[in-house]
N, C-alpha and C positions, 0 to 999 in steps of 0.2 A: 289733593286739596286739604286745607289746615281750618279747623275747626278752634275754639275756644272756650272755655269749661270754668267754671266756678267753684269751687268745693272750698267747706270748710274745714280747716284743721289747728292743732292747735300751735299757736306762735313756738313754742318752745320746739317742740319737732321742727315743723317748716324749719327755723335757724338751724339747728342741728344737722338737718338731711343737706340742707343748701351748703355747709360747710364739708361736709365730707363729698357732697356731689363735686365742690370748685376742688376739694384736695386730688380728688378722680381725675379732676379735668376736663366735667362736664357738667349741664346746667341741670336744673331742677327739674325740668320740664321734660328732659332726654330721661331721667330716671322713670319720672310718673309713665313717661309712654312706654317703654320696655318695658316695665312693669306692667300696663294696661295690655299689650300686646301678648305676653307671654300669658296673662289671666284669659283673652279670647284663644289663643292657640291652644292649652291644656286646658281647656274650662272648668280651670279649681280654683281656690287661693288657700293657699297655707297658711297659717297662722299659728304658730310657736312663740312660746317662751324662751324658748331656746337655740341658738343660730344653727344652722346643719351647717356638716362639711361638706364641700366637693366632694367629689372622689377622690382629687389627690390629694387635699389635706386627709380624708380617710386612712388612705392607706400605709401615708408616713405617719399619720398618728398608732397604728394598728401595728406601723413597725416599732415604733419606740416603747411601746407598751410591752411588745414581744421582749426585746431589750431589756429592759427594766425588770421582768421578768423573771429575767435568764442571766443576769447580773453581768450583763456586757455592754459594752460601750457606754459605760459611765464614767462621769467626772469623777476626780479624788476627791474625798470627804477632807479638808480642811476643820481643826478643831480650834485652832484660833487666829486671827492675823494674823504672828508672824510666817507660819506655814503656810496659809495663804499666799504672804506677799513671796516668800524663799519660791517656791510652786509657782506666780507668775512667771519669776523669773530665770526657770529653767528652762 
C-alpha cells in the first residue's frame, strides 16, 4: 500500500535532484524512497560535505594515487602545443 507525504524543500534542489534523478532514469519519488528505506534499514543518516566513494571508486582511486606515487603510468608532460599535437599523433 502507497501512502503520500508532503515535505518542504527548497525549489532549487527539488529541480536539480529531479534532473539528475530523469538523467538516472528514474523519478524523484523512487530516489526519496531508497533513500527513506535505506535511513529505516541502517537507522543513521549521513550527512557530509563531502561525497564518499564506493568501494570501487576507493580502490581505483587508492591505485592511482599508488601510481602517482611511484611515477608510473603517467601521461607525458607536454610543454607546449606543438608537442602536444606531434604526441597526439603518434
Amino acid at each position: 500500500m502507497k501512502t503520500t507525504t508532503s515535505i518542504k524543500i527548497d525549489k532549487d534542489i527539488k529541480e536539480q535532484a529531479t534532473s539528475i534523478a530523469n538523467d538516472l532514469g528514474v523519478s524523484l519519488s523512487t530516489v526519496v524512497n531508497a533513500t527513506l528505506k535505506k535511513f529505516v534499514t541502517e537507522r543513521r543518516v549521513v550527512l557530509s560535505l563531502a561525497p564518499e566513494f564506493n568501494e570501487k571508486a576507493k580502490k581505483e582511486f587508492l591505485k592511482l594515487r599508488d601510481d602517482v606515487r611511484k611515477n608510473k603510468n603517467l601521461s607525458k608532460v607536454y610543454t607546449d602545443l606543438n608537442s602536444l599535437k606531434k604526441g597526439l599523433l603518434e
